[in-house]
Biopython code that builds the backbone (N, CA, C, O; Angstrom):
import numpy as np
from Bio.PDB.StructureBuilder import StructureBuilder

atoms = [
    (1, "UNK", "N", (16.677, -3.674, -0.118)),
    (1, "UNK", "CA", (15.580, -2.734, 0.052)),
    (1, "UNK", "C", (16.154, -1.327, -0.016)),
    (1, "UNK", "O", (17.188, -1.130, 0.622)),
    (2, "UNK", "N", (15.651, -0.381, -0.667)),
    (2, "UNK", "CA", (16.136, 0.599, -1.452)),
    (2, "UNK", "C", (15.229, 1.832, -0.319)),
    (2, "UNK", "O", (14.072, 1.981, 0.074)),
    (3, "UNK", "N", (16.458, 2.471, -0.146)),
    (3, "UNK", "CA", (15.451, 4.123, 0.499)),
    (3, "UNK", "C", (13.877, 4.530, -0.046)),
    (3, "UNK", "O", (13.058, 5.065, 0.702)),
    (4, "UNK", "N", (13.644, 4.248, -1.221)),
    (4, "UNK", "CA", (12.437, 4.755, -1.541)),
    (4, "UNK", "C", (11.455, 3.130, -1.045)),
    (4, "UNK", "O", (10.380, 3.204, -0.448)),
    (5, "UNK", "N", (11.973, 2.055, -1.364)),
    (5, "UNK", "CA", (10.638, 1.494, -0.787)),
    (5, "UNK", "C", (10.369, 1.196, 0.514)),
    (5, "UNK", "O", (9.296, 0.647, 0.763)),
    (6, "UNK", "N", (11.489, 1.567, 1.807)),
    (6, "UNK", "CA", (11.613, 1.596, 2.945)),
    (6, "UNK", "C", (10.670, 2.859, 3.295)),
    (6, "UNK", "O", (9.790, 2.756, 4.149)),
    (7, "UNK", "N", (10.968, 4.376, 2.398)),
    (7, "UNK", "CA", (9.496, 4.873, 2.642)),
    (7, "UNK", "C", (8.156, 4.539, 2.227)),
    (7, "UNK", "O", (7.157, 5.001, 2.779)),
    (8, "UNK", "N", (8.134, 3.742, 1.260)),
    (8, "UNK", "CA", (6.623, 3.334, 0.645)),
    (8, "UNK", "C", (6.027, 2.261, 1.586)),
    (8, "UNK", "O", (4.850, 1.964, 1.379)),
    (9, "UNK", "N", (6.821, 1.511, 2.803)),
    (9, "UNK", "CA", (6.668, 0.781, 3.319)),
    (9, "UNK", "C", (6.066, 0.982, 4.702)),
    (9, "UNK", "O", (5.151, 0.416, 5.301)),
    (10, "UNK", "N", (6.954, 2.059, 5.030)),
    (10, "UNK", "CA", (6.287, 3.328, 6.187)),
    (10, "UNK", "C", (4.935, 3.539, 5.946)),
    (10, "UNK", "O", (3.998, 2.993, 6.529)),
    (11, "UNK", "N", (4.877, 4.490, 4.916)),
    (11, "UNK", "CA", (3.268, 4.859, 4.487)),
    (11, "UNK", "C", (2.527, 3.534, 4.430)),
    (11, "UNK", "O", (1.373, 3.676, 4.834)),
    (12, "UNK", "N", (2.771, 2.484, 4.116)),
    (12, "UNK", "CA", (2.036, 1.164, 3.566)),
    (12, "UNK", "C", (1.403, 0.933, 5.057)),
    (12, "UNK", "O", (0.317, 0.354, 5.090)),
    (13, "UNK", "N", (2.171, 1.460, 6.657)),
    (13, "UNK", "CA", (1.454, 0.851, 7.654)),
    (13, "UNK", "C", (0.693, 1.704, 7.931)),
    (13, "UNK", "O", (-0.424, 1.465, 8.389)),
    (14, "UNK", "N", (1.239, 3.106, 7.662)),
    (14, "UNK", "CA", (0.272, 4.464, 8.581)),
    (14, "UNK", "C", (-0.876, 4.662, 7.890)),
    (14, "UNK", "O", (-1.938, 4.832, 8.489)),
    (15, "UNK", "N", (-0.764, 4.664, 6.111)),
    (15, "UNK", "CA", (-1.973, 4.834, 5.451)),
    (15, "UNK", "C", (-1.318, 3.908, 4.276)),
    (15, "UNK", "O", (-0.225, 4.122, 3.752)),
    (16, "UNK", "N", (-2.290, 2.736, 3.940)),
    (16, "UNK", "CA", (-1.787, 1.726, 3.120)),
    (16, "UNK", "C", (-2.142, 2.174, 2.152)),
    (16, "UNK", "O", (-1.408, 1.786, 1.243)),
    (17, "UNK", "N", (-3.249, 3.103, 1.658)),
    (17, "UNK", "CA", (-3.304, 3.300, 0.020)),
    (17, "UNK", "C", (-2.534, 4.355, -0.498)),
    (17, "UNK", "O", (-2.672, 4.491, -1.713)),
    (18, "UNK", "N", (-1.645, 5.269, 0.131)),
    (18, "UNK", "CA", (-0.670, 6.327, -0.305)),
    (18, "UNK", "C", (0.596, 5.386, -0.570)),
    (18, "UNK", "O", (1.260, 5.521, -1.597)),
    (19, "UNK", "N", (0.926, 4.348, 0.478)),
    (19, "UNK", "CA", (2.003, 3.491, -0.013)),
    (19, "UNK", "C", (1.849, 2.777, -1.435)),
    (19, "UNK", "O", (2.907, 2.998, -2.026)),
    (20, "UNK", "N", (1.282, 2.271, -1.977)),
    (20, "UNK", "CA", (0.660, 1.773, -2.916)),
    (20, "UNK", "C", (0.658, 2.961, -4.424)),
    (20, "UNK", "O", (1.026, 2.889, -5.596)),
    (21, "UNK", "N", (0.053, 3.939, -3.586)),
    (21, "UNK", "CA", (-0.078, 4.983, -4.869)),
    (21, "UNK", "C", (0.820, 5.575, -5.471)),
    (21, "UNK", "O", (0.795, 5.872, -6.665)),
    (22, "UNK", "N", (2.222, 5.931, -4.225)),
    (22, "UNK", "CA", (3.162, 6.326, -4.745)),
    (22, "UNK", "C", (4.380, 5.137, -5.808)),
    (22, "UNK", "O", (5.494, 5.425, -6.246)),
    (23, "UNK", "N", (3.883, 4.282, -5.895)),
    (23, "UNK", "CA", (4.242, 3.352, -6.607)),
    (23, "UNK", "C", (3.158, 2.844, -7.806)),
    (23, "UNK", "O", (3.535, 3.366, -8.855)),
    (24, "UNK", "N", (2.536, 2.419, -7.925)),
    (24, "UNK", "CA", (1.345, 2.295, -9.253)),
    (24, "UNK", "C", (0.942, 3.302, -9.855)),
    (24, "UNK", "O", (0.979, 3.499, -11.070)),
    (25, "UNK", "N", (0.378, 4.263, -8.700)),
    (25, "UNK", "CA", (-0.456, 5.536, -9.320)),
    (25, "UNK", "C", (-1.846, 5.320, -8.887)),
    (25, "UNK", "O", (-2.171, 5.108, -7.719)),
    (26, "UNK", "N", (-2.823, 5.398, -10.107)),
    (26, "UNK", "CA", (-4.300, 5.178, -10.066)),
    (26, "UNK", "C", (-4.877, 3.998, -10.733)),
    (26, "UNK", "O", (-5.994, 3.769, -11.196)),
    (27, "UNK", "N", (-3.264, 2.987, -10.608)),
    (27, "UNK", "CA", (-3.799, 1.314, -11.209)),
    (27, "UNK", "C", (-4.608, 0.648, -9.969)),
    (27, "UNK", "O", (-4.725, 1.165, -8.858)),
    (28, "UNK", "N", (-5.061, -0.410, -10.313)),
    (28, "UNK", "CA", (-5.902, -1.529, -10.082)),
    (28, "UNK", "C", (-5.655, -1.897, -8.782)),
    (28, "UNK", "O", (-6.517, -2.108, -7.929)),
    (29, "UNK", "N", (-3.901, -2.008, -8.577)),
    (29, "UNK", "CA", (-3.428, -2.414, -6.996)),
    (29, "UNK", "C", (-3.857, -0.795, -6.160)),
    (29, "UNK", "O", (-4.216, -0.975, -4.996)),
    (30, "UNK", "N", (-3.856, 0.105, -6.437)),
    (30, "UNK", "CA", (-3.953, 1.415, -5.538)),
    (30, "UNK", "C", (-5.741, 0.997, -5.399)),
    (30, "UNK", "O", (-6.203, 1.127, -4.266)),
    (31, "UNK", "N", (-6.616, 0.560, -6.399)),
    (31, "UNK", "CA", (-7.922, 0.953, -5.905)),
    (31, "UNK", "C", (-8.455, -0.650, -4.999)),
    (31, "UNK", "O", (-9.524, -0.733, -4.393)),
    (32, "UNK", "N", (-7.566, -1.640, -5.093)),
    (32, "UNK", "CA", (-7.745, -2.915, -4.288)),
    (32, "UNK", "C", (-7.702, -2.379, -3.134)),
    (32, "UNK", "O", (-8.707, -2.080, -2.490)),
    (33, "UNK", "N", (-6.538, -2.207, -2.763)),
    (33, "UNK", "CA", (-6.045, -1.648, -1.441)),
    (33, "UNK", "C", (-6.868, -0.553, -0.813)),
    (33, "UNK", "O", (-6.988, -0.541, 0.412)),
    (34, "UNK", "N", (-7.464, 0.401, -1.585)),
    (34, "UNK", "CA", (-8.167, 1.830, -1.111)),
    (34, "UNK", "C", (-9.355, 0.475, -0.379)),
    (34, "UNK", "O", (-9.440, 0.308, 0.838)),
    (35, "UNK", "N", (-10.253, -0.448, -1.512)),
    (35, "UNK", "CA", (-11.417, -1.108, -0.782)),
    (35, "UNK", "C", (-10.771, -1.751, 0.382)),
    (35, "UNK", "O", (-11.435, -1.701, 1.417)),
    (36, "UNK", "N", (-9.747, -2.279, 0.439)),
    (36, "UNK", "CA", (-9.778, -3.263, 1.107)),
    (36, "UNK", "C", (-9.429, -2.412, 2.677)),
    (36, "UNK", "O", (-9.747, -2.839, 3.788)),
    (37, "UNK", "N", (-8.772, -1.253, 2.414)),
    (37, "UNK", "CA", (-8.598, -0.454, 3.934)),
    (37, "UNK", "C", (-10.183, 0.262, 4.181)),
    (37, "UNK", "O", (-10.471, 0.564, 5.339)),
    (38, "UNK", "N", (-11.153, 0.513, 3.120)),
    (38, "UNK", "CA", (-12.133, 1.206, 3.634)),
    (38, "UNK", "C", (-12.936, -0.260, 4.988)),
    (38, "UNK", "O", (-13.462, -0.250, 6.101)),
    (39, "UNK", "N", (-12.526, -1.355, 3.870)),
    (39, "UNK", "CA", (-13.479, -2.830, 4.724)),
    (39, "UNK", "C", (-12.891, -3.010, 6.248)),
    (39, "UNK", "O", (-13.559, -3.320, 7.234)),
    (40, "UNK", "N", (-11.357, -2.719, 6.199)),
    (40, "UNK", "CA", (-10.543, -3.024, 7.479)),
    (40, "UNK", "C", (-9.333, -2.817, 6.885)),
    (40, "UNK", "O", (-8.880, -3.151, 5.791)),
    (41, "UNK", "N", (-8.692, -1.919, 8.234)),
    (41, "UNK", "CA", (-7.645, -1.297, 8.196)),
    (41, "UNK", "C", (-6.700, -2.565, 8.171)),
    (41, "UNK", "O", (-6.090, -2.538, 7.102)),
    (42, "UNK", "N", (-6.395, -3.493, 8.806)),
    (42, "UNK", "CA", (-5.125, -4.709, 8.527)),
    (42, "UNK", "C", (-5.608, -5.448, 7.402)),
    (42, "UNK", "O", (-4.799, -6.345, 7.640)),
    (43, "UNK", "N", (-6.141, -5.829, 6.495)),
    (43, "UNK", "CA", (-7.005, -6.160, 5.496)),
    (43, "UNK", "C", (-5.780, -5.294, 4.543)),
    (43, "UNK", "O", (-4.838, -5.748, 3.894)),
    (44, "UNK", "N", (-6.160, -4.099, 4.729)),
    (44, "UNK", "CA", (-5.374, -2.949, 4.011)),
    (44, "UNK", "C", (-4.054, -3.057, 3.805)),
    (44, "UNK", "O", (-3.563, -3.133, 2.679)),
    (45, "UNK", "N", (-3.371, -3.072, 4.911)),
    (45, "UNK", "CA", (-2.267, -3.010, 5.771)),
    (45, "UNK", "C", (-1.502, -4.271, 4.747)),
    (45, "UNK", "O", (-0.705, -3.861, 3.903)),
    (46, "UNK", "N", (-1.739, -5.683, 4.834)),
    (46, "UNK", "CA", (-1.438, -6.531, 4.279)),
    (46, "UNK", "C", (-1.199, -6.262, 3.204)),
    (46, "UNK", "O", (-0.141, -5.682, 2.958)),
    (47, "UNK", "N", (-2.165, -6.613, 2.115)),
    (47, "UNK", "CA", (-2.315, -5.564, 0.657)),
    (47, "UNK", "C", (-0.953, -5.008, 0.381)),
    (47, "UNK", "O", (0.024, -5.281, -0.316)),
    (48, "UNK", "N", (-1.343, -4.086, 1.262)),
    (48, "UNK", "CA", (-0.045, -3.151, 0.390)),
    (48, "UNK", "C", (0.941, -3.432, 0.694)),
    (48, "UNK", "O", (1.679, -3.181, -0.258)),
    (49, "UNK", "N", (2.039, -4.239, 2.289)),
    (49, "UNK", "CA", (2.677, -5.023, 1.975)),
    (49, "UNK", "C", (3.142, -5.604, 0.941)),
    (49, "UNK", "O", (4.095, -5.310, 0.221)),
    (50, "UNK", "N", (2.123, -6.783, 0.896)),
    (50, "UNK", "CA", (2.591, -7.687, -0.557)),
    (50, "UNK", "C", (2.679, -7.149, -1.575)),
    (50, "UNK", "O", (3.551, -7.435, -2.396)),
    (51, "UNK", "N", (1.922, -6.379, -1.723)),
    (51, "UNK", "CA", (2.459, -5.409, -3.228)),
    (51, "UNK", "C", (3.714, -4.768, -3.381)),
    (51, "UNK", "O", (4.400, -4.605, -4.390)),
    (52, "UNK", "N", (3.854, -4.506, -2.453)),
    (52, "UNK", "CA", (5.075, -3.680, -2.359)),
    (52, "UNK", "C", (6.622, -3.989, -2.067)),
    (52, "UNK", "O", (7.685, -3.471, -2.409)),
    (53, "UNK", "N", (6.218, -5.147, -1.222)),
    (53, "UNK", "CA", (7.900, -5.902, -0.809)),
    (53, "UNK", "C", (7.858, -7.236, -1.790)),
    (53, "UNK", "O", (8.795, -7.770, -2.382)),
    (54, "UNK", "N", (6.350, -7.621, -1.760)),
    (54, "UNK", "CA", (6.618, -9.067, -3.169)),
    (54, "UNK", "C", (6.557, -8.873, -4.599)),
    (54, "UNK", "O", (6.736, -9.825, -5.360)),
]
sb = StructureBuilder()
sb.init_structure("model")
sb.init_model(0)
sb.init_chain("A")
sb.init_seg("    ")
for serial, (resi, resn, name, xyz) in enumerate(atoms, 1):
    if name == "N":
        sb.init_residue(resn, " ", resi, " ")
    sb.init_atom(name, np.array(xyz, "f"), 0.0, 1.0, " ", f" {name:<3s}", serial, name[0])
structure = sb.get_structure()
């Protein structure tokens, strides 16, 4: 695990769709994740996890 995704991983708990964004951008996984934190924040939280460490 590399300095940059140890920070994307940070952001992934405090605000899960900036973790996400700084890695995709304005793809498909950044706007999953945006719905899925507006529905519920651990919903969110997860998401960007797996995107990000799997």
């Amino acid at each position: 695990m590399g300095s940059a995704t140890f920070v994307e991983v940070i952001l992934a708990i405090l605000l899960p769709p900036v973790g996400v964004f700084l890695r995709y951008g304005c793809e498909v996984e950044f706007w999953i994740d945006l719905l899925l934190t507006i529905l519920g924040y651990i919903p969110g939280i997860i998401y960007a996890l797996y995107v990000l460490v799997g």
